[in-house]
C-alpha positions as CSV (number, residue, x, y, z in Angstrom):
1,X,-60.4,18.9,56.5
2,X,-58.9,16.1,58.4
3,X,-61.1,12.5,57.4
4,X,-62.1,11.1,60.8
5,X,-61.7,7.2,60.9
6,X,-64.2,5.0,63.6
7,X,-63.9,1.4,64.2
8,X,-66.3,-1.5,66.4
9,X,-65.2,-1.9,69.8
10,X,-66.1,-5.5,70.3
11,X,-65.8,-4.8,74.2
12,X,-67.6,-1.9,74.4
13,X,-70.3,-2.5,71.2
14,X,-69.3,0.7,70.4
15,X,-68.2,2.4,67.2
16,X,-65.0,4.7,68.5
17,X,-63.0,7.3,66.9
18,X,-59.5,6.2,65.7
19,X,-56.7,7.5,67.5
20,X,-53.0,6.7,65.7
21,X,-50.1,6.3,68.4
22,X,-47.6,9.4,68.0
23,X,-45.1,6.3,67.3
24,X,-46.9,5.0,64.7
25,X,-47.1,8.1,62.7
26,X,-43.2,8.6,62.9
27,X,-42.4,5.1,62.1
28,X,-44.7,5.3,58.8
29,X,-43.0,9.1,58.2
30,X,-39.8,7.4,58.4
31,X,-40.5,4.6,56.1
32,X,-41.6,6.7,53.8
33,X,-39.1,8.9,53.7
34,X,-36.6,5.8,53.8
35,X,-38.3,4.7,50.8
36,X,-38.3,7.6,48.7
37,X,-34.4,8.1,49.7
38,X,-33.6,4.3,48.4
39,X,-35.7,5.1,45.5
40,X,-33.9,8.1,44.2
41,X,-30.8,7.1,44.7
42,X,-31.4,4.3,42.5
43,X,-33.1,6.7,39.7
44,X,-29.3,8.8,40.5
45,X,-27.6,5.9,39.8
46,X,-29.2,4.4,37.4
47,X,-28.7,7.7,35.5
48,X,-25.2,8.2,35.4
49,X,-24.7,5.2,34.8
50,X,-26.6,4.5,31.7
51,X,-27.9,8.2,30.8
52,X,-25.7,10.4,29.8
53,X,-25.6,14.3,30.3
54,X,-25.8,16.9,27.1
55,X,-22.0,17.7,28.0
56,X,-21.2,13.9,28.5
57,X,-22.8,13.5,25.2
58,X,-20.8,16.1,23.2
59,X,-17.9,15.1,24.8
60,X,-18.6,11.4,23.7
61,X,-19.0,12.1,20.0
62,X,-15.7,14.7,20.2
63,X,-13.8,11.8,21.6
64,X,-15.1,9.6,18.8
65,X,-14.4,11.7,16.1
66,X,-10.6,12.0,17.6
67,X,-10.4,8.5,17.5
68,X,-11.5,8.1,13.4
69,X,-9.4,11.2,12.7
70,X,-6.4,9.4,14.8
71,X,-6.6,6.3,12.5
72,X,-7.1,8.1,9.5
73,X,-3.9,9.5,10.2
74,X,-2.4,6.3,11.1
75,X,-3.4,4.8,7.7
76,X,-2.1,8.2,5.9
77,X,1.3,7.5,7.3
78,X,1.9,4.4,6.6
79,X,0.7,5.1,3.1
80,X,3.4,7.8,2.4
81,X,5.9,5.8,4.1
82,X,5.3,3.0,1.8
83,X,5.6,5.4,-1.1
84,X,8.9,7.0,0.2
85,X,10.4,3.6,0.8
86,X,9.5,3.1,-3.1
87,X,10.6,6.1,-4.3
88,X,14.3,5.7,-2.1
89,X,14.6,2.4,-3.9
90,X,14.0,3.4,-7.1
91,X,17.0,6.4,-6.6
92,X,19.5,4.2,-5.3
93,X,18.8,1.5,-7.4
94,X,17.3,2.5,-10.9
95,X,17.9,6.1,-11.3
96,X,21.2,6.6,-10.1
97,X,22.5,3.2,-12.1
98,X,20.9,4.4,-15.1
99,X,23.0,8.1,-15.3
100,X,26.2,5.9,-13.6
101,X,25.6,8.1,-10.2
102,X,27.0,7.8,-6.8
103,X,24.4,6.7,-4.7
104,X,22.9,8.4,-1.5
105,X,25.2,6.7,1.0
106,X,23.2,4.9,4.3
107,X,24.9,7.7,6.2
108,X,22.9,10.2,4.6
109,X,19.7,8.2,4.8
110,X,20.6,7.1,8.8
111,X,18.6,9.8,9.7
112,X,16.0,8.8,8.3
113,X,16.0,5.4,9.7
114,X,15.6,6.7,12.6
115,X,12.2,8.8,11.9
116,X,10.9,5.7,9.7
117,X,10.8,3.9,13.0
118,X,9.9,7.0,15.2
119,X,6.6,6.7,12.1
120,X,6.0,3.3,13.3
121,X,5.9,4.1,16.6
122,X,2.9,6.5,16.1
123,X,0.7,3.9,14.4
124,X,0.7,2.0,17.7
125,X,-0.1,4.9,19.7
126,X,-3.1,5.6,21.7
127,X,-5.6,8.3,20.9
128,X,-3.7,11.5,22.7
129,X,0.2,10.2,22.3
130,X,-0.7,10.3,18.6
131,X,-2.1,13.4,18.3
132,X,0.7,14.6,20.0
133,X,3.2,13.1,17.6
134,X,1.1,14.2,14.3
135,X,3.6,16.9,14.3
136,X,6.8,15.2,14.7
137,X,5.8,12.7,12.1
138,X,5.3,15.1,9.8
139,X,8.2,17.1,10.3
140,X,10.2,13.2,9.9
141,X,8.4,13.0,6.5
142,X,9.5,16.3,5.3
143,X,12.8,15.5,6.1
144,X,12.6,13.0,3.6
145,X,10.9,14.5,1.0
146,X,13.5,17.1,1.1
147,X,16.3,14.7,0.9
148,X,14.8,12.8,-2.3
149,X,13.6,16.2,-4.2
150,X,17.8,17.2,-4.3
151,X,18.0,13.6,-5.3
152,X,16.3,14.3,-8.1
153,X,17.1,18.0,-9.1
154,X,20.6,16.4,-9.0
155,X,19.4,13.7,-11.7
156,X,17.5,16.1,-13.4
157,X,20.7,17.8,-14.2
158,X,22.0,14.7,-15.7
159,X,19.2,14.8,-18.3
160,X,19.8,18.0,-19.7
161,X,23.1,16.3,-21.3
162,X,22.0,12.6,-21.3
163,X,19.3,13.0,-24.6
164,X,21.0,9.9,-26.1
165,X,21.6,8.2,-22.9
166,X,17.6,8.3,-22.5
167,X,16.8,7.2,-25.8
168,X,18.9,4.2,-25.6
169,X,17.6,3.2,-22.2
170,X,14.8,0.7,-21.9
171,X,11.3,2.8,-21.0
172,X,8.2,1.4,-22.5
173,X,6.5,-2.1,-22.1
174,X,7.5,-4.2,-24.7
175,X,3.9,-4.7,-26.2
176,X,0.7,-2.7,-25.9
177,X,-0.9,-3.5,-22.4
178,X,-2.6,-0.3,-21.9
179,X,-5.4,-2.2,-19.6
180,X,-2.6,-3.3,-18.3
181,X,-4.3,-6.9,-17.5
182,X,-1.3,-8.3,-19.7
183,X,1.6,-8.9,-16.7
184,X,0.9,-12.1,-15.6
185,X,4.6,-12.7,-13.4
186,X,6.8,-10.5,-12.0
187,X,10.6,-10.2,-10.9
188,X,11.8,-12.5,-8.0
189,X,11.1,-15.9,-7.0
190,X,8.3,-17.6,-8.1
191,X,7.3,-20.8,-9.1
192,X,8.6,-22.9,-12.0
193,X,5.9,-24.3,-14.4
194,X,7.8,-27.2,-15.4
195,X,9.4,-28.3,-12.4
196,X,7.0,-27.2,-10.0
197,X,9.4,-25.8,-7.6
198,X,10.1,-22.5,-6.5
199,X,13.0,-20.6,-8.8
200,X,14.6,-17.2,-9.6
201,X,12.4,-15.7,-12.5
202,X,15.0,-12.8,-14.0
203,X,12.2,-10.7,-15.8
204,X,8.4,-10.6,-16.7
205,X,5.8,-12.7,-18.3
206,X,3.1,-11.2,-20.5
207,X,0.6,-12.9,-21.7
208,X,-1.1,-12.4,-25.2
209,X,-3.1,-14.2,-28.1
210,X,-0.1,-15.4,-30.3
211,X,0.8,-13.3,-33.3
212,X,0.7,-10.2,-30.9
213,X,3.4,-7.9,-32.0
214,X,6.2,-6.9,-29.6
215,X,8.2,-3.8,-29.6
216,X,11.6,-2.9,-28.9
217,X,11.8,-0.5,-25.8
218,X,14.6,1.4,-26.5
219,X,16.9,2.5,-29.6
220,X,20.0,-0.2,-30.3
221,X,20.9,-2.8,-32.3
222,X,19.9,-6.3,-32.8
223,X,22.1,-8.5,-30.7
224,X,20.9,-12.4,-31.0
225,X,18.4,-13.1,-32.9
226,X,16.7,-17.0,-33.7
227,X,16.7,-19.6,-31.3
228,X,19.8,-20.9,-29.2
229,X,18.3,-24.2,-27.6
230,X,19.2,-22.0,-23.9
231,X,15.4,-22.7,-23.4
232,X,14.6,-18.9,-24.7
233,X,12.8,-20.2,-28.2
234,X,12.9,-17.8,-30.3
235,X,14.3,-14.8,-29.4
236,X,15.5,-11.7,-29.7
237,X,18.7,-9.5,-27.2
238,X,18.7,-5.3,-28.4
239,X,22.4,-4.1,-27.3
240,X,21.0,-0.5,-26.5
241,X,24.6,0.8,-25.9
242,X,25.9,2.4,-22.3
243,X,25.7,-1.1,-20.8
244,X,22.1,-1.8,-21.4
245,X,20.7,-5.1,-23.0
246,X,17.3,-6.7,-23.3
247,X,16.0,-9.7,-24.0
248,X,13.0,-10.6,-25.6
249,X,12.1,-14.3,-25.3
250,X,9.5,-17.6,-27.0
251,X,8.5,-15.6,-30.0
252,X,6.3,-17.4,-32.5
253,X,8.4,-15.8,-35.3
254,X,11.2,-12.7,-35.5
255,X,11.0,-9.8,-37.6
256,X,14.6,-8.3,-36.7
257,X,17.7,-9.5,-38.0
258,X,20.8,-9.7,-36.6
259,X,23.5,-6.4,-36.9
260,X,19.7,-4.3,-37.7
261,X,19.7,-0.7,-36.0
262,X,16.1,-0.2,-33.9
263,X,14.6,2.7,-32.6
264,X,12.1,2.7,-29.5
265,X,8.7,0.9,-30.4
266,X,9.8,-0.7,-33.4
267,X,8.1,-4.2,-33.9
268,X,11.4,-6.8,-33.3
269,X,8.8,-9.7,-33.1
270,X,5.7,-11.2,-32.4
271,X,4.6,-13.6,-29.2
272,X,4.7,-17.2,-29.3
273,X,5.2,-19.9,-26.9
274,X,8.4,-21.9,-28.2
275,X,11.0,-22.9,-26.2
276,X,10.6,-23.6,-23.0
277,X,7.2,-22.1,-22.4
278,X,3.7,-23.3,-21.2
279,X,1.4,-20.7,-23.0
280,X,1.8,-18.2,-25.5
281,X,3.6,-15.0,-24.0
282,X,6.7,-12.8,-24.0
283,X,9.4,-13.1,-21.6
284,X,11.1,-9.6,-21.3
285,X,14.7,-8.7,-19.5
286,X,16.5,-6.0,-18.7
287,X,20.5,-6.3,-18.0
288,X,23.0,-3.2,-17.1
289,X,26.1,-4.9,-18.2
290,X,26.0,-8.6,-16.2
291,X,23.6,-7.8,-13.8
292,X,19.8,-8.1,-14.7
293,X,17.7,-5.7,-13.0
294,X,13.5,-5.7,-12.3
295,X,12.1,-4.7,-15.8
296,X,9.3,-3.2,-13.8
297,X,11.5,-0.1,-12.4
298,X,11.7,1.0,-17.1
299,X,8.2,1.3,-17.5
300,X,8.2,5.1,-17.0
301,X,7.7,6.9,-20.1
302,X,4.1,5.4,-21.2
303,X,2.2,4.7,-18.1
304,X,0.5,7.2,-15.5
305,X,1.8,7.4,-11.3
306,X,-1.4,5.8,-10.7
307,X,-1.1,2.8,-13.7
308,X,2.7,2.1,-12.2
309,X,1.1,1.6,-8.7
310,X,-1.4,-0.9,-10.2
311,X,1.5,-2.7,-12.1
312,X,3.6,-2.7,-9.5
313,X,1.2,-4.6,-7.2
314,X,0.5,-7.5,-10.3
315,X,4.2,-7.6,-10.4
316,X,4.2,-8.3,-6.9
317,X,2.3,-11.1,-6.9
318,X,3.7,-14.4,-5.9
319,X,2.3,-16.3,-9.0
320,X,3.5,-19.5,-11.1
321,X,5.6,-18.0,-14.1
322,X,5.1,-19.2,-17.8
323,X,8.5,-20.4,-18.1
């Protein structure tokens, strides 16, 4: 039932009922209307922008796990290629040396050149190019793979006849370092001591209490043995035969003689620190006739894939050498 609404006619001293223009009512309608228009627009807008649908949602944490999978990928690339890169190198430059082997020419590997860089350019991809080019990399990776494994069923065949060659070719550390927390310096340029300058460092530095023994890593026969005044101290060079020499330097006292026949893991030593030397420690070479090669590339026969990784990242390390 419709409320009735009076008001005081002052005029009149009357109460009177309350008539609403026909204007009145529409404008109010209007407004209201108006208002409740404005009003859900805003609660529209407000929505899509900040709420997000069930489908928007799903979508949204599809999309996110795309984009974790994408850089997982990413970082698995690079990975491999850092281990192919290794593994190429250590073909061309230590396998293939040590049976005397052609190596792979850079014709052969051109190829691959190419697809390294095509690799490179998925890592800077966005989300959808690089799931589109998962596929290609792969493909550009087994490529590679392929190339290296008749690589090495090639050297494998050189094995088979090369017993001797083997035994007389440098492959264990040249003292016990099985936490291997020993290597201390590495390969390359690094800097000197004594002069405090940056220099070529032709081999490794171990470090270990004095009196430690040190080992021969390969069979041959005793070289040099005693101390030259070259800044070695005492020391020790094993002629293993097909070219190979290796030098063991600043021993505290020798236990091979000169002219004696070793075999692999023999004690030729024991670490000291004369000569010119800032600590107690062994200085160890490698040399394939003139040329002295990374002693970190023989280490193959007592250490596990995931041990050389560790050592090759101490070797790496751009530390001051102990001599």
């Amino acid at each position: 039932m419709k409320k009735i609404r009076y008001y005081y006619n002052i005029n009149t001293l009357r109460y009177e009922k309350q008539v609403v223009p026909l204007r009145v009512t529409l404008f109010r309608i209007l407004t209201f209307i108006s208002a409740a228009v404005v009003t859900g627009l805003l609660i529209v807008t407000f929505a899509f922008k900040f709420l997000d649908s069930p489908k928007e949602k799903l979508l949204r944490v599809q999309i996110e796990k795309a984009e974790e999978l994408n850089r997982i990928y990413a970082s698995r690339f690079q990975d491999i290629d850092e281990r192919m890169k290794e593994l190429e190198n250590r073909d061309n430059e230590i396998y293939r040396t040590v049976f005397e082997a052609t190596p792979i020419p850079d014709s052969a590997r051109a190829k691959n050149l190419e697809e390294r860089e095509h690799l490179e350019n998925v890592a800077r991809m966005d989300n959808n190019e690089m799931a589109a080019g998962i596929f290609s990399s792969l493909n550009a990776l087994y490529n590679r793979l392929d190339i290296q494994e008749k690589s090495y069923k090639e050297i494998e065949g050189m094995i088979k006849n090369k017993e001797k060659l083997l035994a007389s070719t440098p492959a264990i550390q040249p003292l016990s370092n099985r936490d291997l927390n020993r290597l201390s310096s590495g390969f390359g340029y690094r800097i000197d001591p004594v002069y405090k300058m940056v220099k070529f460092h032709p081999g490794l530095d171990f470090t270990a209490p004095q009196g430690t023994p040190i080992y021969a890593t390969a069979d041959g026969t005793i070289e040099t043995a005693g101390n030259l005044g070259n800044g070695y101290g005492n020391h020790v060079v094993v002629n293993h035969g097909y070219s190979y020499r290796t030098l063991y330097g600043h021993m505290s006292r020798l236990k091979a003689k000169r002219g004696q026949n070793v075999k692999r893991g023999e004690v030729i030593g024991y670490v000291g620190s004369t000569g010119k030397s800032t600590g107690p420690h062994l200085h160890y070479e490698v040399f394939k006739g003139k040329k002295r090669l990374d002693p970190i590339y023989f280490f193959y026969n007592d250490l596990t894939p995931e041990q050389y990784q560790r050592i090759l990242k101490l070797a790496a390390s751009r530390n001051q050498s102990f001599d």
